[in-house]
PDB file as gemmi writes it, atoms N, CA and C in Angstrom:
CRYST1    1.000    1.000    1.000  90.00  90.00  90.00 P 1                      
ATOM      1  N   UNK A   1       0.844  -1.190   0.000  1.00  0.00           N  
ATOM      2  CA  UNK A   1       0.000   0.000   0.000  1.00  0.00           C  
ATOM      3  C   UNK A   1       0.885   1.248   0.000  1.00  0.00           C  
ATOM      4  N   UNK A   2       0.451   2.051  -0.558  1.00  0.00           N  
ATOM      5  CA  UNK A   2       1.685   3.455  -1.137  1.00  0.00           C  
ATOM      6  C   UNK A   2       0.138   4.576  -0.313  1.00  0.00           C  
ATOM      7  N   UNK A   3       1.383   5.599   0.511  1.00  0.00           N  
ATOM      8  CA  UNK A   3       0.916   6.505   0.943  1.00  0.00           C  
ATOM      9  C   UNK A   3       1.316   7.794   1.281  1.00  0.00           C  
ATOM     10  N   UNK A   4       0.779   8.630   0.750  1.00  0.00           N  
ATOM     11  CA  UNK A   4       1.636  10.033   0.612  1.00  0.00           C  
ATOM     12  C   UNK A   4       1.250  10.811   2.114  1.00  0.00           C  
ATOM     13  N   UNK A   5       2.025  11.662   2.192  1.00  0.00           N  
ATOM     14  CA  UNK A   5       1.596  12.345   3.982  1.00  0.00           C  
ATOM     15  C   UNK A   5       2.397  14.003   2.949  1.00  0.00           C  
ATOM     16  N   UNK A   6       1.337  14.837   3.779  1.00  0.00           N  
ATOM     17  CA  UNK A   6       1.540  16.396   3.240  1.00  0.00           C  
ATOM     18  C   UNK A   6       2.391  16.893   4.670  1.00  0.00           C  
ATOM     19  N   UNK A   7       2.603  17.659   4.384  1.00  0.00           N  
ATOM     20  CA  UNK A   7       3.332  18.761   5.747  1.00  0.00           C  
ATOM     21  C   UNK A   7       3.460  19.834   5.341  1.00  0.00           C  
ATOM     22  N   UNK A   8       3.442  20.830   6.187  1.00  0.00           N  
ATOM     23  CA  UNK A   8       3.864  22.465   6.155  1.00  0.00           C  
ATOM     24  C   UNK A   8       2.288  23.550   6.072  1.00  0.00           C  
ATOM     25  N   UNK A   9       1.215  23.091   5.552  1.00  0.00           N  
ATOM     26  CA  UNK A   9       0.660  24.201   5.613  1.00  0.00           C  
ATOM     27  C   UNK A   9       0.284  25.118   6.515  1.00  0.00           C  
ATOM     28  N   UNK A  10      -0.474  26.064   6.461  1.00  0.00           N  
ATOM     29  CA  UNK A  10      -0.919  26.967   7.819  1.00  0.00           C  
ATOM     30  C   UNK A  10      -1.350  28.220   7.195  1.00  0.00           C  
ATOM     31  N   UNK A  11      -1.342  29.583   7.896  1.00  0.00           N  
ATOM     32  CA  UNK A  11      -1.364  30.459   8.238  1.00  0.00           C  
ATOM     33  C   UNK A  11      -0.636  31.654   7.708  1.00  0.00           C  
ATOM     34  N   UNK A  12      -0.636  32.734   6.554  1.00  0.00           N  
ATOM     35  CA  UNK A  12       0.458  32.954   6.335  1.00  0.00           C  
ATOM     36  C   UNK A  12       0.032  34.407   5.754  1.00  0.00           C  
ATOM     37  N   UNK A  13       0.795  35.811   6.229  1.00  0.00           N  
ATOM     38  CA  UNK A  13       0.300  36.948   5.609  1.00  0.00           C  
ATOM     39  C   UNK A  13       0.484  37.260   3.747  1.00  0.00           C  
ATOM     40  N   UNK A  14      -0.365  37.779   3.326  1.00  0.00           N  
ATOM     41  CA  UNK A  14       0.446  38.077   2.093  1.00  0.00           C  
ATOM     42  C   UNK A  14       1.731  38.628   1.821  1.00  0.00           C  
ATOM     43  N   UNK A  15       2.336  38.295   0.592  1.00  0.00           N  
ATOM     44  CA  UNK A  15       3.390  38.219   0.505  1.00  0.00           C  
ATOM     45  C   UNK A  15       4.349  37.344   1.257  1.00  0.00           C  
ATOM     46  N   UNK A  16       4.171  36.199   2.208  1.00  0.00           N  
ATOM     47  CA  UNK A  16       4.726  35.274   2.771  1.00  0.00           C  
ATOM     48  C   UNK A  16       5.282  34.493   2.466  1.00  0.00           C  
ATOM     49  N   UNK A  17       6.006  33.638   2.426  1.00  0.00           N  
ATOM     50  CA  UNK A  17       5.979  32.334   2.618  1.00  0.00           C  
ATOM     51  C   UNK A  17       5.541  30.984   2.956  1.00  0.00           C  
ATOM     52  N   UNK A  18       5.980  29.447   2.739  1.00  0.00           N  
ATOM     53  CA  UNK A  18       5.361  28.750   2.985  1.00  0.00           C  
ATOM     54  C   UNK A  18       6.262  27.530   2.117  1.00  0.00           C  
ATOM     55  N   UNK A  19       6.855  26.479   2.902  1.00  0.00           N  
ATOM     56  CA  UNK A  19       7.278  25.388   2.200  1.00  0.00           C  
ATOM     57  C   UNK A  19       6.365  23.959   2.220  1.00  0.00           C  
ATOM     58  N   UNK A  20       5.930  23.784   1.536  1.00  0.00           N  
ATOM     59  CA  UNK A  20       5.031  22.890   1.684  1.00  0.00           C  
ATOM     60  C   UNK A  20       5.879  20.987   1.142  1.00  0.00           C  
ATOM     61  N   UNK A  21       5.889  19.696   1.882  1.00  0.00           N  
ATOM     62  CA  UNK A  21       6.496  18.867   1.549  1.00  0.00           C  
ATOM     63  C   UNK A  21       5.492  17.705   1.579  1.00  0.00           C  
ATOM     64  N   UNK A  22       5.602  16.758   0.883  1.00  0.00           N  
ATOM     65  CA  UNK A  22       5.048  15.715   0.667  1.00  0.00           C  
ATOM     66  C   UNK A  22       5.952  14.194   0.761  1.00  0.00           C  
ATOM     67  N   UNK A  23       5.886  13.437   1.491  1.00  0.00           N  
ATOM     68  CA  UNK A  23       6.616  11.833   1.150  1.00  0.00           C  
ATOM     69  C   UNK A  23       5.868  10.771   0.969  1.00  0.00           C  
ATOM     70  N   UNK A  24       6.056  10.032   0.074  1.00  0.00           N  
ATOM     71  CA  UNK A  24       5.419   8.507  -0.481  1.00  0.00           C  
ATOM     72  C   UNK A  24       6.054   7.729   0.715  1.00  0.00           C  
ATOM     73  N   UNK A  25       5.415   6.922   0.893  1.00  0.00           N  
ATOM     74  CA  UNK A  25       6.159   5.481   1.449  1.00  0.00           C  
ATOM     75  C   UNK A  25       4.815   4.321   1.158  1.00  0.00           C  
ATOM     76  N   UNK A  26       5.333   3.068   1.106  1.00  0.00           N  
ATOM     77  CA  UNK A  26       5.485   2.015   1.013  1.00  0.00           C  
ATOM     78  C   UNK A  26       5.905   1.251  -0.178  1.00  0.00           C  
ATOM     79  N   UNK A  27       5.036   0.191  -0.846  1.00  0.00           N  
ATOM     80  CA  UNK A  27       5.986  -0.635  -1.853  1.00  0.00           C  
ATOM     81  C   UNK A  27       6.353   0.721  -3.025  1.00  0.00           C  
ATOM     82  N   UNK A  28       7.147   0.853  -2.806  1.00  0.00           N  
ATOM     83  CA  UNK A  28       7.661   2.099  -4.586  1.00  0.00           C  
ATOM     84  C   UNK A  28       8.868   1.132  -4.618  1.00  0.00           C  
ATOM     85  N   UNK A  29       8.869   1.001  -5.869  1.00  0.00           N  
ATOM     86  CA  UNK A  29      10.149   0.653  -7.416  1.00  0.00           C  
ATOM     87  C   UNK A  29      10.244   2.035  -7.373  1.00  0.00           C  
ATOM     88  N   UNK A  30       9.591   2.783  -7.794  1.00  0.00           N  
ATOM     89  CA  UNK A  30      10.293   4.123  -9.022  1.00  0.00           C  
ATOM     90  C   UNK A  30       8.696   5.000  -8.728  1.00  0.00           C  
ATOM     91  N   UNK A  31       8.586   6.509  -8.833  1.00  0.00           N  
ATOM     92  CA  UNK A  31       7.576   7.064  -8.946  1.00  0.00           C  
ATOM     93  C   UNK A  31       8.483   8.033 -10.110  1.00  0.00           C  
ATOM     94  N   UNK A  32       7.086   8.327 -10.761  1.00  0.00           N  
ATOM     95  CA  UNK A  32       7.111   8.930 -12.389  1.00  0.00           C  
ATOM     96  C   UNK A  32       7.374  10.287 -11.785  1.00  0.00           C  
ATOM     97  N   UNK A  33       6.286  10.848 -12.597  1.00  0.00           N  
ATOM     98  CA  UNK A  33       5.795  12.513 -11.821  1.00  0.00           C  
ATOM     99  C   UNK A  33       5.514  12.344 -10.935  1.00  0.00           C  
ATOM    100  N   UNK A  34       5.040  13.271 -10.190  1.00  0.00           N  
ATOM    101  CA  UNK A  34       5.221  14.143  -9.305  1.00  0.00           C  
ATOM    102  C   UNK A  34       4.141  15.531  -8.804  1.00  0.00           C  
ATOM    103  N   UNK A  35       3.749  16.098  -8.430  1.00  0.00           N  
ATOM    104  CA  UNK A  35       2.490  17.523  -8.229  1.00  0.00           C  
ATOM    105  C   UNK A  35       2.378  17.729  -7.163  1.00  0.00           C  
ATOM    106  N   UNK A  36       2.150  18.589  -7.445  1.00  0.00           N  
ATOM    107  CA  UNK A  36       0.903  19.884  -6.247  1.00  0.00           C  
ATOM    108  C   UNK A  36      -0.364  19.915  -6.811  1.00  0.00           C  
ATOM    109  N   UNK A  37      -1.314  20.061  -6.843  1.00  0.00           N  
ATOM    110  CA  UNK A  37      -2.960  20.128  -7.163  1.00  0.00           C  
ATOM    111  C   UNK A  37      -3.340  21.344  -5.696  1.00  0.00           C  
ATOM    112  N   UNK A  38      -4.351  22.168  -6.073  1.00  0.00           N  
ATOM    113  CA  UNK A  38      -4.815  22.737  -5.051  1.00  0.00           C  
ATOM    114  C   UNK A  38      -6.616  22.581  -5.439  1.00  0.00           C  
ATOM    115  N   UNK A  39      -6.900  23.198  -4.248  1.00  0.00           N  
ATOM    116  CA  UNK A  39      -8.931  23.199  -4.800  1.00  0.00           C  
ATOM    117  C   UNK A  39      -9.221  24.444  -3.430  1.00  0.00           C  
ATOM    118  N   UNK A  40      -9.559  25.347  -4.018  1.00  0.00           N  
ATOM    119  CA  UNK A  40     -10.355  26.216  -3.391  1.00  0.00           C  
ATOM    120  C   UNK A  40     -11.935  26.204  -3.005  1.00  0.00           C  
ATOM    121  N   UNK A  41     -12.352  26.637  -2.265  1.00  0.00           N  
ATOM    122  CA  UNK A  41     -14.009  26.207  -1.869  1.00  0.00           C  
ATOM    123  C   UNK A  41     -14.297  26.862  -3.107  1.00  0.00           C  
ATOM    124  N   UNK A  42     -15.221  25.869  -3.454  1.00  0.00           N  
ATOM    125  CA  UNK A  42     -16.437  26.356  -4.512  1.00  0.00           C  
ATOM    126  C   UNK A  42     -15.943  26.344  -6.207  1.00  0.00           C  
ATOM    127  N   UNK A  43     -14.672  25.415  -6.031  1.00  0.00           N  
ATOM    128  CA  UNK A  43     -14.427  25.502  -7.380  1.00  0.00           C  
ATOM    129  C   UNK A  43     -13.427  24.037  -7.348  1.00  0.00           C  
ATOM    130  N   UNK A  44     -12.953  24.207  -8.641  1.00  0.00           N  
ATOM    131  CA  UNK A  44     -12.641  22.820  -8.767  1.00  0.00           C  
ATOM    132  C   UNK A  44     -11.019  22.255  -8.888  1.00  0.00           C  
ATOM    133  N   UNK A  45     -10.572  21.253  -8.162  1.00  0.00           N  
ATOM    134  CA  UNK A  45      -9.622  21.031  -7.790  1.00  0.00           C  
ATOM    135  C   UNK A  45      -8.179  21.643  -9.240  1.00  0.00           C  
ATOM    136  N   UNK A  46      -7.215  21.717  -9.448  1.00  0.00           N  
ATOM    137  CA  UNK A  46      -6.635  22.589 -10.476  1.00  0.00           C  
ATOM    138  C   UNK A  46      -5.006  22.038 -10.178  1.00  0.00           C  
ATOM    139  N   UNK A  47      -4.240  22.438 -11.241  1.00  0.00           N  
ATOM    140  CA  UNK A  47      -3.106  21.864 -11.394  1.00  0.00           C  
ATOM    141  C   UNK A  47      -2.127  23.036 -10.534  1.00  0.00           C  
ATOM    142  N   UNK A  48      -1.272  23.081 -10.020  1.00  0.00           N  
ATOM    143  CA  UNK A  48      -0.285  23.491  -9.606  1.00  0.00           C  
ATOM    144  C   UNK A  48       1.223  23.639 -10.054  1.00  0.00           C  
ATOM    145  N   UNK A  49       1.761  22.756 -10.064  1.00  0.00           N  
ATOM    146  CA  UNK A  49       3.054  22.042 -10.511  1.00  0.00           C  
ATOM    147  C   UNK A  49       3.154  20.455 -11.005  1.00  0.00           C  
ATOM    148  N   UNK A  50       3.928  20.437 -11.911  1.00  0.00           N  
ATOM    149  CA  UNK A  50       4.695  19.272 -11.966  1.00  0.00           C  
ATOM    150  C   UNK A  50       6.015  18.980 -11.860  1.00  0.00           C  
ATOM    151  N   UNK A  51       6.147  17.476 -11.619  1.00  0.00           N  
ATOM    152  CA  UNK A  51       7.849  17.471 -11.874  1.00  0.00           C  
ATOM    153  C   UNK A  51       8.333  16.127 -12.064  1.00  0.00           C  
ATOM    154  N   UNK A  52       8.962  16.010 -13.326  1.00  0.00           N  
ATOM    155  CA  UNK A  52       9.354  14.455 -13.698  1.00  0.00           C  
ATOM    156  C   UNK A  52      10.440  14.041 -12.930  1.00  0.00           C  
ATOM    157  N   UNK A  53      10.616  12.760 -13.205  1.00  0.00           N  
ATOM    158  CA  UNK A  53      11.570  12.228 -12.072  1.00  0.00           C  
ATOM    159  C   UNK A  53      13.178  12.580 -12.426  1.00  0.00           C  
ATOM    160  N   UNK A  54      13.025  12.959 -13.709  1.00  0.00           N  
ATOM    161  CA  UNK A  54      14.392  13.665 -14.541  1.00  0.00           C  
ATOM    162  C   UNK A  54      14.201  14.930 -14.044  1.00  0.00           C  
ATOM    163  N   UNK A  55      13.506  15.923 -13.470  1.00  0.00           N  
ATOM    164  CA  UNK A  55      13.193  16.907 -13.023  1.00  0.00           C  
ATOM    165  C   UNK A  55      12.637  17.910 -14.077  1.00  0.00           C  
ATOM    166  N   UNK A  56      12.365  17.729 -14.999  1.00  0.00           N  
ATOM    167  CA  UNK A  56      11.596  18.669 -15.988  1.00  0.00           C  
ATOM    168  C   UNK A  56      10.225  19.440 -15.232  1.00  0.00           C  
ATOM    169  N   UNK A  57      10.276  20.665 -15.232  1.00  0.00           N  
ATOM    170  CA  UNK A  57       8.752  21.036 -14.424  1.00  0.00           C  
ATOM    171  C   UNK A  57       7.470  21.871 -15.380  1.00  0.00           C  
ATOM    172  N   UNK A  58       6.682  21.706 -14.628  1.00  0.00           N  
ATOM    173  CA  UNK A  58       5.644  22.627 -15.525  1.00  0.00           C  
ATOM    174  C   UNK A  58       4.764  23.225 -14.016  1.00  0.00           C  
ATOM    175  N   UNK A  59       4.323  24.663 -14.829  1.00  0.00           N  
ATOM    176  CA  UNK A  59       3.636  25.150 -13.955  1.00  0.00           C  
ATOM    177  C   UNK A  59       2.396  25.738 -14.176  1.00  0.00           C  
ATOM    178  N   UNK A  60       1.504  25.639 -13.365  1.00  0.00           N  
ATOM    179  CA  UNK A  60       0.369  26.870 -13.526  1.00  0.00           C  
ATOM    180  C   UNK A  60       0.609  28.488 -14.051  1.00  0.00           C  
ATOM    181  N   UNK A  61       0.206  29.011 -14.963  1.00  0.00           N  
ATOM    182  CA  UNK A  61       0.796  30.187 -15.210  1.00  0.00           C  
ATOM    183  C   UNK A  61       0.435  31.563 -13.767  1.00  0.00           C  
ATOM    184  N   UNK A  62      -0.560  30.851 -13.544  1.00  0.00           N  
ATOM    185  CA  UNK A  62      -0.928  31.637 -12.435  1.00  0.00           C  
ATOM    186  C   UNK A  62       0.565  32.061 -10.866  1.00  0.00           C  
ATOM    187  N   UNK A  63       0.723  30.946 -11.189  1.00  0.00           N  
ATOM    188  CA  UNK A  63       1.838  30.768  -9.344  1.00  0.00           C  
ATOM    189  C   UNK A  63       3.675  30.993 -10.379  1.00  0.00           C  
ATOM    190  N   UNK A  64       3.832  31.151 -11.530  1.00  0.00           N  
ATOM    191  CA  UNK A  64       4.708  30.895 -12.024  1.00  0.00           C  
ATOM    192  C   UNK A  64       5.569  32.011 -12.050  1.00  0.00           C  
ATOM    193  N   UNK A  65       7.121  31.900 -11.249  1.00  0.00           N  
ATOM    194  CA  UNK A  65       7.993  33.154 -10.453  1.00  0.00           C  
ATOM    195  C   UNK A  65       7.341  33.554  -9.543  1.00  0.00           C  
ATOM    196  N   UNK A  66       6.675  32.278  -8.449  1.00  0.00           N  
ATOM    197  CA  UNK A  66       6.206  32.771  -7.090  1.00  0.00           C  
ATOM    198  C   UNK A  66       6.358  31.277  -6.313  1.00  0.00           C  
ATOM    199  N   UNK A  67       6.043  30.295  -6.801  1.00  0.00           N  
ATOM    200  CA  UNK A  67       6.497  28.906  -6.211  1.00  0.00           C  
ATOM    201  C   UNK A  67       7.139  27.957  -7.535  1.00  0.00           C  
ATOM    202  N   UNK A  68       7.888  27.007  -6.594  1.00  0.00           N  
ATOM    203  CA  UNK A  68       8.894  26.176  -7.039  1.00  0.00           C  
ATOM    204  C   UNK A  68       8.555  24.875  -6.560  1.00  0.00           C  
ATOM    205  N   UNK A  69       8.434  23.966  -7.890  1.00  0.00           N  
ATOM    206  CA  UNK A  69       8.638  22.501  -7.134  1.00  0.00           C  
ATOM    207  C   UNK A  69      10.141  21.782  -7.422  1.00  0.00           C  
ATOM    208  N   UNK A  70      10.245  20.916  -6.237  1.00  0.00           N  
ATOM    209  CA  UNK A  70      11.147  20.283  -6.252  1.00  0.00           C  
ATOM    210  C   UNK A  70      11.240  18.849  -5.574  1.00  0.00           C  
ATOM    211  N   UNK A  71      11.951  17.889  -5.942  1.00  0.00           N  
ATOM    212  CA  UNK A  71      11.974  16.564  -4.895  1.00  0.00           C  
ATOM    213  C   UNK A  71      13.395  15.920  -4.955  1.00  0.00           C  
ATOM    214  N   UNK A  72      12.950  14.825  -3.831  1.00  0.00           N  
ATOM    215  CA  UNK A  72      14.317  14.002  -3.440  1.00  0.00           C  
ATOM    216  C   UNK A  72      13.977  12.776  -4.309  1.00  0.00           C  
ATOM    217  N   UNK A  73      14.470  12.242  -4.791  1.00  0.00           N  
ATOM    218  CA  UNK A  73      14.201  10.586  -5.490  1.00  0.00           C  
ATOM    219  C   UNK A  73      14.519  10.040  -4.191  1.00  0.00           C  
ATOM    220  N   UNK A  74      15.734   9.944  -3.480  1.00  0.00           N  
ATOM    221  CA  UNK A  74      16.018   8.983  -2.541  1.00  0.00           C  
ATOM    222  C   UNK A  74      15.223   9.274  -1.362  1.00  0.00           C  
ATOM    223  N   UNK A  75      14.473   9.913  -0.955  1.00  0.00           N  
ATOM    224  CA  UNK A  75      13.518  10.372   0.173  1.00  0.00           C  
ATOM    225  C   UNK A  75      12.050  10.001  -0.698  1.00  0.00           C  
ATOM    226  N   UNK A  76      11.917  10.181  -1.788  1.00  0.00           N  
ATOM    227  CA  UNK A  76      10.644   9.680  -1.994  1.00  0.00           C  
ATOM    228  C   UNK A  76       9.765  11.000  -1.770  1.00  0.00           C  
ATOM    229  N   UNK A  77      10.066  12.044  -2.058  1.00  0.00           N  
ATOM    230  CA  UNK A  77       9.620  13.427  -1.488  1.00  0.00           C  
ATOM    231  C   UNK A  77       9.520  14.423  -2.525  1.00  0.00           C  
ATOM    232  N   UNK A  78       8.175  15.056  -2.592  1.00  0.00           N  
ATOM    233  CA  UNK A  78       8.428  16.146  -3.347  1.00  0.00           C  
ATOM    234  C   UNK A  78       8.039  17.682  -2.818  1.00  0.00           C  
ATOM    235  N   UNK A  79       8.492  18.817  -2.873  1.00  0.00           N  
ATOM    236  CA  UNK A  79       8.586  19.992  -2.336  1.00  0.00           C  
ATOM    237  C   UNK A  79       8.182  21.224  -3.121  1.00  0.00           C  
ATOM    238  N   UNK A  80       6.864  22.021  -2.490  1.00  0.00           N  
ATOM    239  CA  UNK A  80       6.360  23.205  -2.872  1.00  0.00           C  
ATOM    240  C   UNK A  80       6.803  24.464  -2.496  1.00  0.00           C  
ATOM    241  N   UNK A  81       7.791  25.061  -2.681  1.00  0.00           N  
ATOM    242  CA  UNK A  81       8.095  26.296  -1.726  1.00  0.00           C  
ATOM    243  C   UNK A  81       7.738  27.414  -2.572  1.00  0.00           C  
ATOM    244  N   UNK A  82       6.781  28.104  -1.774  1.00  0.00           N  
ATOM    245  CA  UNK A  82       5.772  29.376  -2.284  1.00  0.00           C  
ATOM    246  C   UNK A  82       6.362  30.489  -1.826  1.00  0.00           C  
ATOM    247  N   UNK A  83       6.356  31.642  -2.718  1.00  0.00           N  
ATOM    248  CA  UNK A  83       6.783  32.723  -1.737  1.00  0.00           C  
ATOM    249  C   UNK A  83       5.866  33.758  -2.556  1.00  0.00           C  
ATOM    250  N   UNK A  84       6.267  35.023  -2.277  1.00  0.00           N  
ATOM    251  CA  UNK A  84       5.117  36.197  -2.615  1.00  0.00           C  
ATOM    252  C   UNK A  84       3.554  35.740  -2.428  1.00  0.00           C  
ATOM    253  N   UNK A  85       3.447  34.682  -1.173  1.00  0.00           N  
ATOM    254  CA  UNK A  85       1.541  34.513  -1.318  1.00  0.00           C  
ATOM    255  C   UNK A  85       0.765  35.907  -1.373  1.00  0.00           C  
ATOM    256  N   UNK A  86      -0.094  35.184  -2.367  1.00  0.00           N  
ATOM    257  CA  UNK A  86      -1.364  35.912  -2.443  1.00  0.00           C  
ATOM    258  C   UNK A  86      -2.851  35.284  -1.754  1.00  0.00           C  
ATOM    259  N   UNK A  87      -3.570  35.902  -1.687  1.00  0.00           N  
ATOM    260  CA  UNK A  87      -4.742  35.680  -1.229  1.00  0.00           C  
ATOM    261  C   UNK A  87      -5.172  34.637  -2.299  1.00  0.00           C  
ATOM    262  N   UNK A  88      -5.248  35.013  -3.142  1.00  0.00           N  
ATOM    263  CA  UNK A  88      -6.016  33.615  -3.884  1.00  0.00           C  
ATOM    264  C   UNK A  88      -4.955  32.219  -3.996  1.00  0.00           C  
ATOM    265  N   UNK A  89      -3.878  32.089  -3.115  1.00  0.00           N  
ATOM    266  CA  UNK A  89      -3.044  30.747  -3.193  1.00  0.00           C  
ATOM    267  C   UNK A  89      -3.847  30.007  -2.234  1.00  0.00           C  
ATOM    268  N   UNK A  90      -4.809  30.992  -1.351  1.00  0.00           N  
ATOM    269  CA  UNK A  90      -5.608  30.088  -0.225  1.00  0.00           C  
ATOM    270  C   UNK A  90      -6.469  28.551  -0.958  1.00  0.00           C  
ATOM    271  N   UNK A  91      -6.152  27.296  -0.472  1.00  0.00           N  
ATOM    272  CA  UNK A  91      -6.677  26.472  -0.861  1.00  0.00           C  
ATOM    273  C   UNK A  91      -6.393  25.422   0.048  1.00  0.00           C  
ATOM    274  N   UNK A  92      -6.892  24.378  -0.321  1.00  0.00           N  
ATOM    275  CA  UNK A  92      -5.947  23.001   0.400  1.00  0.00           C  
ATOM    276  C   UNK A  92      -5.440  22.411  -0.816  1.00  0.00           C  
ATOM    277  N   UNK A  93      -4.608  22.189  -0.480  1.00  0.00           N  
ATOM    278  CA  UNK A  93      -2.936  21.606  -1.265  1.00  0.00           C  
ATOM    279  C   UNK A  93      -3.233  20.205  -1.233  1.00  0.00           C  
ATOM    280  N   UNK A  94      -3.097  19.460  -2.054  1.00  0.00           N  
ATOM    281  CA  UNK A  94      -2.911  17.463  -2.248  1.00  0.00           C  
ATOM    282  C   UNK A  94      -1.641  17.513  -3.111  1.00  0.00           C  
ATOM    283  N   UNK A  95      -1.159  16.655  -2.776  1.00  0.00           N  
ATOM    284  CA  UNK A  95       0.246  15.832  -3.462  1.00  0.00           C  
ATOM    285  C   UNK A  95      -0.370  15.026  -4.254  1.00  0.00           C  
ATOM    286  N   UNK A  96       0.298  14.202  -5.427  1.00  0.00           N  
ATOM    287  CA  UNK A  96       0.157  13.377  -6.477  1.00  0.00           C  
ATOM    288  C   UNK A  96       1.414  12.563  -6.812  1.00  0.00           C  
ATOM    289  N   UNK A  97       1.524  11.770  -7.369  1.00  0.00           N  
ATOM    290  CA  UNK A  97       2.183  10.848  -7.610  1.00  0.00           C  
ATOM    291  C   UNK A  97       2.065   9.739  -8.491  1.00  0.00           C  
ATOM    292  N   UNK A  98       2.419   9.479  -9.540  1.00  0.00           N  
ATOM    293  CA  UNK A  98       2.043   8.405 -10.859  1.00  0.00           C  
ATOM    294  C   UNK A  98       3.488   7.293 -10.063  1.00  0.00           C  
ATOM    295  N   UNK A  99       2.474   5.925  -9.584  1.00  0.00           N  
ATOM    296  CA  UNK A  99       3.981   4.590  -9.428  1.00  0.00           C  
ATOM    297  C   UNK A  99       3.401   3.520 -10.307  1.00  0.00           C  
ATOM    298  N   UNK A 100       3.924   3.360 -10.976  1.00  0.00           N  
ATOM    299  CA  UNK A 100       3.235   2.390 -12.023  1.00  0.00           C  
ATOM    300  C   UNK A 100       2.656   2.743 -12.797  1.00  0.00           C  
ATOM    301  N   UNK A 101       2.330   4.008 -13.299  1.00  0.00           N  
ATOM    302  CA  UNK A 101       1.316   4.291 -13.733  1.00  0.00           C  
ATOM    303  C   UNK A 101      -0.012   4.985 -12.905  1.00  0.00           C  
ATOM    304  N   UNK A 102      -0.057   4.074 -11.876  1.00  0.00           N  
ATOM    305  CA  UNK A 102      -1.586   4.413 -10.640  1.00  0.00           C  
ATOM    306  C   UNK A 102      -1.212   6.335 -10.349  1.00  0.00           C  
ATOM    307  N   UNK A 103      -2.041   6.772 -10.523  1.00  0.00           N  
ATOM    308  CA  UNK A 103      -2.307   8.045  -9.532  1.00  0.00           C  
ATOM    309  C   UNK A 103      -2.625   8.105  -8.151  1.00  0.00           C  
ATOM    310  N   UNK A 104      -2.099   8.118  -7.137  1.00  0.00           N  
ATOM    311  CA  UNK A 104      -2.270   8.311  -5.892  1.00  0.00           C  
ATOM    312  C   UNK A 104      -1.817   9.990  -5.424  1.00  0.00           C  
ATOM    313  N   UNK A 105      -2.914  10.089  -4.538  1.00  0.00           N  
ATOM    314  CA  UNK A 105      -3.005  11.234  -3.819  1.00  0.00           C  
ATOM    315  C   UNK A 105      -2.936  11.380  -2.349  1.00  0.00           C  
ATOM    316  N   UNK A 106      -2.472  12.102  -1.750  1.00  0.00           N  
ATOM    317  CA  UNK A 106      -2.411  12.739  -0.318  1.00  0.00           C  
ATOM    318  C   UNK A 106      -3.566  13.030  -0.190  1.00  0.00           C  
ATOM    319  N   UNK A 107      -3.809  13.468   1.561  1.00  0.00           N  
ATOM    320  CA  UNK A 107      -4.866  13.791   2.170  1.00  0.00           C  
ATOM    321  C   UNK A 107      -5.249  15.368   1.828  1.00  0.00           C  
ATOM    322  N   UNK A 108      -4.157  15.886   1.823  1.00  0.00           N  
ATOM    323  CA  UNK A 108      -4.464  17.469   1.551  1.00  0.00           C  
ATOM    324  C   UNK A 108      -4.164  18.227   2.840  1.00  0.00           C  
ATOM    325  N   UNK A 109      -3.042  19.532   2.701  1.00  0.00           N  
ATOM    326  CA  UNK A 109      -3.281  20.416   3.759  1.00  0.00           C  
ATOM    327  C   UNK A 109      -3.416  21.710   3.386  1.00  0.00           C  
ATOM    328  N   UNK A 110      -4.027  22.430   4.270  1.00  0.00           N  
ATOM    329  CA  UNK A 110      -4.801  24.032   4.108  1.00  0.00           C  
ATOM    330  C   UNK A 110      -3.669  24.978   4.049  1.00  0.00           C  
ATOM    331  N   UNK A 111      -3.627  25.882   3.178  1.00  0.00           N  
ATOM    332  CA  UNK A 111      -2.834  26.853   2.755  1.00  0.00           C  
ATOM    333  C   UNK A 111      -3.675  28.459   2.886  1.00  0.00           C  
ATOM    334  N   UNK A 112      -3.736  29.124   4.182  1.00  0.00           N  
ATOM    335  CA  UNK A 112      -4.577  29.917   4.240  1.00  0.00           C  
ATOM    336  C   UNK A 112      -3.437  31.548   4.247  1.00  0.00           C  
ATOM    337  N   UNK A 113      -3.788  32.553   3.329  1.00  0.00           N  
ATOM    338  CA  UNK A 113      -3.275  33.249   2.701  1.00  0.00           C  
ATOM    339  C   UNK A 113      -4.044  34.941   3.180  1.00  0.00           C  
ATOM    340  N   UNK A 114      -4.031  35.218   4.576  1.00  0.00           N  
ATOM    341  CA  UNK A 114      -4.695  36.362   4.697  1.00  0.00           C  
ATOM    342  C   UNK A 114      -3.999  37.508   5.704  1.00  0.00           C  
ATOM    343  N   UNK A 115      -4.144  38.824   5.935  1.00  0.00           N  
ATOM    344  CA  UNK A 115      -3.462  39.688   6.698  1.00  0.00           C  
ATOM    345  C   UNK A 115      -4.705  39.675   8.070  1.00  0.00           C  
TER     346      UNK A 115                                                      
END                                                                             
């Protein structure tokens, strides 16, 4: 059974900061990509980042020269670090992960973005 665990969100004024981390564990060979996904109330869950396991990334044009993804292969970990938040980064955050092919997702943590 493969299971992702989120960490870091919270609380954060605009223009802030915020590193947000994710780790897989159990049976993994190899995980493909990689993400961030966010979903704001009342609308529908949305892409964030990607990042291949060669590290190639893609981003939302929205967050793009304001957060960065990144990961460890040997930790099994991949990393959101946001900076200049804005009010509309408020969401809850899920991790993603392609192992085999399968899409698995994290539980999700809250990214709240206000003065």
């Amino acid at each position: 059974q493969v299971q992702l665990v989120e960490s870091g969100g919270g609380l954060v004024q605009p223009g802030g900061s915020l590193r947000l981390s994710c780790a897989a564990s159990g049976t993994i060979f190899s995980i493909s990509t990689m993400g961030w996904y966010r979903q704001a109330p009342g609308k529908q869950r949305e892409l964030v980042a990607t990042i291949t396991s060669g590290g190639s990334t893609n981003y939302a044009d929205s967050v793009k020269g304001r957060l960065t993804i990144s990961r460890d292969n040997a930790k099994n970990t991949v990393y959101l670090q946001m900076n200049s938040l804005k009010p509309e980064d408020t969401a809850v955050y899920y991790c993603n992960a392609y192992i085999w092919a399968v899409p698995y997702w994290g539980q999700g943590t809250q990214v709240t973005v206000s003065s």
